[in-house]
Backbone bond lengths (Angstrom), bond angles and torsions (degrees), N, CA, C in turn:
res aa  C-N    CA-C-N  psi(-1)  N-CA   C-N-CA  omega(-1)  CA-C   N-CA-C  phi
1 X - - - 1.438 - - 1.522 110.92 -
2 X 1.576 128.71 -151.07 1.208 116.52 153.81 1.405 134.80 -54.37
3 X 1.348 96.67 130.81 1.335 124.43 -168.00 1.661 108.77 -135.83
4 X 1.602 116.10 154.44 1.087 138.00 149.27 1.681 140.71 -84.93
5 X 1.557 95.24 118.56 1.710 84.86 -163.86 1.477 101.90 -126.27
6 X 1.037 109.49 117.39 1.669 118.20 160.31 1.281 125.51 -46.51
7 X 1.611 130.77 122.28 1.181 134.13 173.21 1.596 106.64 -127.77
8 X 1.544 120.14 138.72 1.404 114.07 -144.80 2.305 84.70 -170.42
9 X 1.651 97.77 162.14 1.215 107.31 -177.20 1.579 83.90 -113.52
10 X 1.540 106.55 141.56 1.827 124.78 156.28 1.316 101.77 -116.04
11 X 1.985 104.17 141.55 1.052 88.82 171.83 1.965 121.00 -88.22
12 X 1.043 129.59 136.00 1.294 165.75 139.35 2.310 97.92 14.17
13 X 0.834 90.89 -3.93 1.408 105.13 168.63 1.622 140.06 -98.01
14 X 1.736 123.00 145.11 1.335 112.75 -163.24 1.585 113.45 -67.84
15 X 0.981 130.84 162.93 1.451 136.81 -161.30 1.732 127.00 59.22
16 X 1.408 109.47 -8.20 1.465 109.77 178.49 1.860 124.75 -47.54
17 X 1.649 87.97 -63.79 1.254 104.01 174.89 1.397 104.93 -45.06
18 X 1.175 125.77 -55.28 1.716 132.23 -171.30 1.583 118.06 -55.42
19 X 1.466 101.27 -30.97 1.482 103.89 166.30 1.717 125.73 -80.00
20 X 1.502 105.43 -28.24 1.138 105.83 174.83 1.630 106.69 -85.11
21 X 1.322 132.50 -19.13 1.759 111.34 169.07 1.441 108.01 -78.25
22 X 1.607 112.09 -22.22 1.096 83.03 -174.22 1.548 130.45 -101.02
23 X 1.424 107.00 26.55 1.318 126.11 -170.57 1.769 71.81 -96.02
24 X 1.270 136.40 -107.72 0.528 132.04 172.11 1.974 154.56 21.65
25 X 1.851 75.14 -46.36 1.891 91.03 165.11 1.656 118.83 -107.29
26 X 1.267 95.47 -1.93 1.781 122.18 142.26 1.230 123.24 -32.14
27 X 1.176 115.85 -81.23 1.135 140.25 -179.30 1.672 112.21 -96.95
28 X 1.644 123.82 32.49 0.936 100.85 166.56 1.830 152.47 95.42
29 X 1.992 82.60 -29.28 1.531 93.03 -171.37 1.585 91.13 -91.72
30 X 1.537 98.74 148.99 1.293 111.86 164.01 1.294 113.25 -101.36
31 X 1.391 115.42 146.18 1.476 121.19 158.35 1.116 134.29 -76.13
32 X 1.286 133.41 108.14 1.459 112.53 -164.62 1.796 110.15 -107.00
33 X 1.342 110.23 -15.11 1.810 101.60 139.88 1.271 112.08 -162.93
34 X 1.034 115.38 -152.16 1.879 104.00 -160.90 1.792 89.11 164.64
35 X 1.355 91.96 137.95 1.705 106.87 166.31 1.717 105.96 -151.89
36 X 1.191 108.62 132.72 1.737 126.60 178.44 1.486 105.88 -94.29
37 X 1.079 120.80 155.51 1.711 116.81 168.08 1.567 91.33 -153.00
38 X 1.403 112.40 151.50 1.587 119.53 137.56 1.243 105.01 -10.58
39 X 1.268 124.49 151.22 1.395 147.73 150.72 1.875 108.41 -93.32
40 X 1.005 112.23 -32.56 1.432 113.70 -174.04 1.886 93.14 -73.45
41 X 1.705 128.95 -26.05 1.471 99.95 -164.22 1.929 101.64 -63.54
42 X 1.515 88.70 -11.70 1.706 109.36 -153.39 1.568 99.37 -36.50
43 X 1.784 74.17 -65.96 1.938 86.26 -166.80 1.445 109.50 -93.82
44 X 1.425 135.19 17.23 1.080 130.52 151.38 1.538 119.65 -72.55
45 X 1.627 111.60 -29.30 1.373 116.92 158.44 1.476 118.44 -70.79
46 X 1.446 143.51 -17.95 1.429 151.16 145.84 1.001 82.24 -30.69
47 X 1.311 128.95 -91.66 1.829 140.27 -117.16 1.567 84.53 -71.57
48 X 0.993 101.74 -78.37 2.495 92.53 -171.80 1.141 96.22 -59.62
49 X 1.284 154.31 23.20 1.301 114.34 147.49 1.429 100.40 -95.69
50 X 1.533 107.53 -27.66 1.745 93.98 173.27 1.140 129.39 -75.38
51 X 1.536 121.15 10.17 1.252 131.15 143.17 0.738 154.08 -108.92
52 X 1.638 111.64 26.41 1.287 154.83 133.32 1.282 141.48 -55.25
53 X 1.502 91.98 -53.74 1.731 115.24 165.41 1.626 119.31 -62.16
54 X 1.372 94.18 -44.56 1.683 97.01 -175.30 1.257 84.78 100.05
55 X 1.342 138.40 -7.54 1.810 111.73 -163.98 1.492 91.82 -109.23
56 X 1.627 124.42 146.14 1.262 146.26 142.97 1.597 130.15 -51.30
57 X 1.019 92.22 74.13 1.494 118.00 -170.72 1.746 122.58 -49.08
58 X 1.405 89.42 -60.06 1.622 135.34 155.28 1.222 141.99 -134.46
59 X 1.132 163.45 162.16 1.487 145.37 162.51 1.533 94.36 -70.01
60 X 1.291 104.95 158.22 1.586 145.74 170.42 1.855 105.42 -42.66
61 X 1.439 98.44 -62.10 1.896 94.52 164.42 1.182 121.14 -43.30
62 X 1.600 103.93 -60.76 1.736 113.51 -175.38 1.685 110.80 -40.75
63 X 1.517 103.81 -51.96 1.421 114.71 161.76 1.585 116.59 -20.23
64 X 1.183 84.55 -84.80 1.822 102.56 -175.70 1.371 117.44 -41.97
65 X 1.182 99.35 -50.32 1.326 108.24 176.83 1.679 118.23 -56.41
66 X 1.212 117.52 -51.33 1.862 135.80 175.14 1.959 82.33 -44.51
67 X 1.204 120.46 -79.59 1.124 120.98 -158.64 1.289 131.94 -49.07
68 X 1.453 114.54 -25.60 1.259 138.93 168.58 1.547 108.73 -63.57
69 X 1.349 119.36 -54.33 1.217 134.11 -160.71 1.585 101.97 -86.25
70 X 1.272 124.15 -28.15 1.662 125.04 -178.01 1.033 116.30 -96.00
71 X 1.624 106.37 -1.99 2.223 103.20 154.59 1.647 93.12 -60.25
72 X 0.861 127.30 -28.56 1.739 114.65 -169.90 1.056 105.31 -68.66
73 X 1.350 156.60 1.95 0.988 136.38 -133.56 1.805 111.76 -169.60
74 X 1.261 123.95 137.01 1.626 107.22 -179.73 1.626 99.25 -124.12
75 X 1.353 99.26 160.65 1.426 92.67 168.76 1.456 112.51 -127.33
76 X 1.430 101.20 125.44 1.597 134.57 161.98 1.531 129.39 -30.33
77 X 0.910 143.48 124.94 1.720 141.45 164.54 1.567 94.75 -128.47
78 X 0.751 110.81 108.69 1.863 116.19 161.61 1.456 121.87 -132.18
79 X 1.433 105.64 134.23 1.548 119.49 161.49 1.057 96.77 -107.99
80 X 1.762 109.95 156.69 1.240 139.63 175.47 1.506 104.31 -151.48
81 X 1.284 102.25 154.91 1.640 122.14 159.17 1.401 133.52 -33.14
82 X 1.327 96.94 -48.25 1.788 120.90 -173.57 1.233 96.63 -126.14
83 X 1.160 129.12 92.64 1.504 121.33 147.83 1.709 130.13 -72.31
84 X 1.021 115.07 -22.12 1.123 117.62 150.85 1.179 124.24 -33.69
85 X 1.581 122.70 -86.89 1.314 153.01 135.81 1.541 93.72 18.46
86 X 1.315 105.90 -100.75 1.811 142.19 -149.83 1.578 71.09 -62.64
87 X 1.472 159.93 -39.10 1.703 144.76 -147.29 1.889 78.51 -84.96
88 X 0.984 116.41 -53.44 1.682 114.58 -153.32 1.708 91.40 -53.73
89 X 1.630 99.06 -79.72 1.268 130.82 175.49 2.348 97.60 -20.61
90 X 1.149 120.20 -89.88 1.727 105.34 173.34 1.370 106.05 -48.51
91 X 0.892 141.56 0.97 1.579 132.31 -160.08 1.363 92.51 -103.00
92 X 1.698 130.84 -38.88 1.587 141.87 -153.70 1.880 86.97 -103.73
93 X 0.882 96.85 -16.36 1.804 84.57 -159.29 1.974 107.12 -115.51
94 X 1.930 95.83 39.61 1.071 89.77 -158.14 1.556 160.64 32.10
95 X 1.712 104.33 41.18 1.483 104.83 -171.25 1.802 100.99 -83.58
96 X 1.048 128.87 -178.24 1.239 114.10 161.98 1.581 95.43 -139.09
97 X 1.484 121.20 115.76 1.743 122.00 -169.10 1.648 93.16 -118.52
98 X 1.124 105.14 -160.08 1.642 141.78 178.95 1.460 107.98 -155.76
99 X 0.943 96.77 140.20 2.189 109.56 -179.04 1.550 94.90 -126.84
100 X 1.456 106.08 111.61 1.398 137.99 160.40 1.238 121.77 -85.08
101 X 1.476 122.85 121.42 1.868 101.82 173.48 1.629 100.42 -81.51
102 X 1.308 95.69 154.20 1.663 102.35 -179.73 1.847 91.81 -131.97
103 X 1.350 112.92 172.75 1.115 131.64 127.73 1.385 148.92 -57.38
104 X 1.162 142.68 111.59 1.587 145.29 -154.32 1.168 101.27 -132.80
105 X 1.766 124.06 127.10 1.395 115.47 -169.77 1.534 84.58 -149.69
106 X 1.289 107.97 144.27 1.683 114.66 169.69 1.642 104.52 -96.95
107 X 1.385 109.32 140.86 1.647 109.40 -179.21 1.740 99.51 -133.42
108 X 1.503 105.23 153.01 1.424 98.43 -179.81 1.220 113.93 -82.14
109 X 1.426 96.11 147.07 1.821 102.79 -152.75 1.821 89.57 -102.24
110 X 1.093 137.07 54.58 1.515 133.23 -164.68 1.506 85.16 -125.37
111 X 1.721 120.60 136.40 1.081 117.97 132.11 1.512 127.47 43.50
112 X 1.782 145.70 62.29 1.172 132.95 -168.13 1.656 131.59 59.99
113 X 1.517 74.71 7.86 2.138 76.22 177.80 1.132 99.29 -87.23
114 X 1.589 116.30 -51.23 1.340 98.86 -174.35 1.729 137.27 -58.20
115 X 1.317 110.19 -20.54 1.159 113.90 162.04 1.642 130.32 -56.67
116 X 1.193 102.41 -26.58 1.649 127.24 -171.79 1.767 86.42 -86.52
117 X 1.386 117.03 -62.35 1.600 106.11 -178.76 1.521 104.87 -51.96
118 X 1.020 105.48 -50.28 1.384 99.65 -164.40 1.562 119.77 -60.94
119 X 1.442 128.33 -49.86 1.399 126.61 142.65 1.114 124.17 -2.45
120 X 1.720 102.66 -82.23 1.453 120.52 178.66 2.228 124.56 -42.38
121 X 1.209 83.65 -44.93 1.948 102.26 159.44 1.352 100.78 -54.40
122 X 1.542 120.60 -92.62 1.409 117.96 -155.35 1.763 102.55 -67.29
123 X 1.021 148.62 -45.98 1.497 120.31 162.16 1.442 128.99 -22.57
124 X 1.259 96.36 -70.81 1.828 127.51 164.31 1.724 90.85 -18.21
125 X 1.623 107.67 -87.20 1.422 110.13 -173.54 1.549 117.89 -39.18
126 X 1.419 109.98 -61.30 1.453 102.33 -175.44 1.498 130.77 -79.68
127 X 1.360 108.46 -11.06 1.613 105.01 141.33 1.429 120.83 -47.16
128 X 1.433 118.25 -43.13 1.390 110.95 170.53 1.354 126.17 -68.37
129 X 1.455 108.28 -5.54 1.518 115.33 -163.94 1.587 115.84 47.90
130 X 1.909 113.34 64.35 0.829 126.11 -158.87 2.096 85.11 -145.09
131 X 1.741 95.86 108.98 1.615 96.67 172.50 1.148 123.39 -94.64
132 X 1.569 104.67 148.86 1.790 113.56 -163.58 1.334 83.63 -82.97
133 X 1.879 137.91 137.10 1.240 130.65 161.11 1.737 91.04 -74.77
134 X 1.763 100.02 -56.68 1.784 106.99 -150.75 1.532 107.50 -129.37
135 X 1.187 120.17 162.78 1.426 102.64 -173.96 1.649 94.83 -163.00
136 X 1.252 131.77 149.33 1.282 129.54 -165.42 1.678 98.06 -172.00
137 X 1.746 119.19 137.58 1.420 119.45 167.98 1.626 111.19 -119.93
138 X 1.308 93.85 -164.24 1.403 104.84 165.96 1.062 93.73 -140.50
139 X 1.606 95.41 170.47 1.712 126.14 -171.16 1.713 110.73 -67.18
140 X 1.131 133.83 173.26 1.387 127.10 173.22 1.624 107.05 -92.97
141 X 1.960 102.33 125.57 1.188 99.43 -169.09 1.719 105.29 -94.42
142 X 1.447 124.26 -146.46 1.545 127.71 -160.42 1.768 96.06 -62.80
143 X 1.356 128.57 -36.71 1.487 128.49 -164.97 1.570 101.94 -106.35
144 X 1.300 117.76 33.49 1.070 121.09 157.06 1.989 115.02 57.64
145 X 1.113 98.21 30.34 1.429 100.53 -178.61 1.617 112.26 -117.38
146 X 1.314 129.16 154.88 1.283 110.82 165.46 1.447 116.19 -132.40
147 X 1.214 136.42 139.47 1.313 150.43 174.54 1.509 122.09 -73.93
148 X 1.679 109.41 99.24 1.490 118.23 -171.73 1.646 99.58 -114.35
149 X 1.803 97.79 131.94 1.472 99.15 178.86 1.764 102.18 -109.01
150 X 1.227 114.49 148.31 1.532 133.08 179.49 1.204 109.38 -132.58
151 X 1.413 126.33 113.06 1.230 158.11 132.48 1.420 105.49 -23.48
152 X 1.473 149.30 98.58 1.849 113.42 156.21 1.861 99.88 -121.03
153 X 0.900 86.74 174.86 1.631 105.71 -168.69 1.312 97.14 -55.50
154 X 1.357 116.95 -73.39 1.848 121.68 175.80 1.962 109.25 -88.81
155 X 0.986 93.18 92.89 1.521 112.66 170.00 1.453 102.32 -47.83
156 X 1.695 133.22 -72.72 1.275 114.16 -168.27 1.285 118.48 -66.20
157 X 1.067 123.79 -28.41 1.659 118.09 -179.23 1.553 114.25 -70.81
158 X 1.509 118.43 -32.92 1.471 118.35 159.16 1.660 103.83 -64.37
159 X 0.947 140.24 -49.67 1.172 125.88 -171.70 1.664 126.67 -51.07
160 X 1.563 91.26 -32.28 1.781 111.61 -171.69 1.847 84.18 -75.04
161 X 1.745 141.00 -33.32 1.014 105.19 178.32 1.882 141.03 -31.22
162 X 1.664 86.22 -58.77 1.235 104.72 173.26 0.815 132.18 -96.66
163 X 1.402 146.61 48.70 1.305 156.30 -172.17 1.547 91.66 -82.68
């Protein structure tokens, strides 16, 4: 259901990731999913939407420039167990994040179910006229279930789906 998910910049270098699980398996917190992307799709999605909008966001250099500089860099989505915990824990170890509530739903991870769950979710939402920004799962673990997180624009009204 509602949940808290960390979104945060790494830098784009070998051993990073390794320092951040293992700060992490330090203290305990588990991850229960996580997705990395480019940093460059980031602000390549900036730039068309600002040419979309019609509005001048930045100049075209500034652009170039963001893009150049955000190959360095990936961006983070993580759930964990303890958010609490894991907020102190990036907070001491200089990360600098944002905590989003998301949605967290387990779907059966067997054979075409999940597709059928998954359907059944994003209908669900947009009957409510409720937009997915982001959406990310995991694999099916020992009980055959898998853990999909959804981002939507209005968090409580997705939430009232599934009550």
């Amino acid at each position: 259901m509602k949940r808290k998910e960390f979104s945060f910049f790494l830098k784009n270098v070998p051993g990073e990731l390794g320092r951040l699980t293992s700060l992490l398996k330090k203290e305990n917190i588990r991850i229960e999913a996580m997705t990395i992307q480019d940093a460059s799709a980031y602000v390549k999605a900036l730039y068309n939407a600002r040419g979309k909008s019609l509005k001048r966001i930045a100049s075209t250099a500034s652009y170039e420039s963001m893009l150049r500089d955000s190959n360095e860099f990936a961006l983070v989505r993580l759930l964990v167990d303890q958010t609490e915990k894991a907020a102190e824990l990036l907070a001491q170890n200089d990360y600098f994040f944002e905590i989003t509530p998301v949605i967290a739903l387990y779907l059966d991870g067997r054979s075409g179910a999940m597709t059928g769950d998954l359907s059944e979710i994003a209908s669900r939402l947009g009957e409510e006229g409720v937009n997915i920004n982001t959406i990310y799962g995991s694999i099916p673990g020992p009980d055959e279930r898998c853990l999909f997180v959804f981002s939507p624009e209005d968090i409580d009204r997705a939430a009232k789906c599934f009550e």
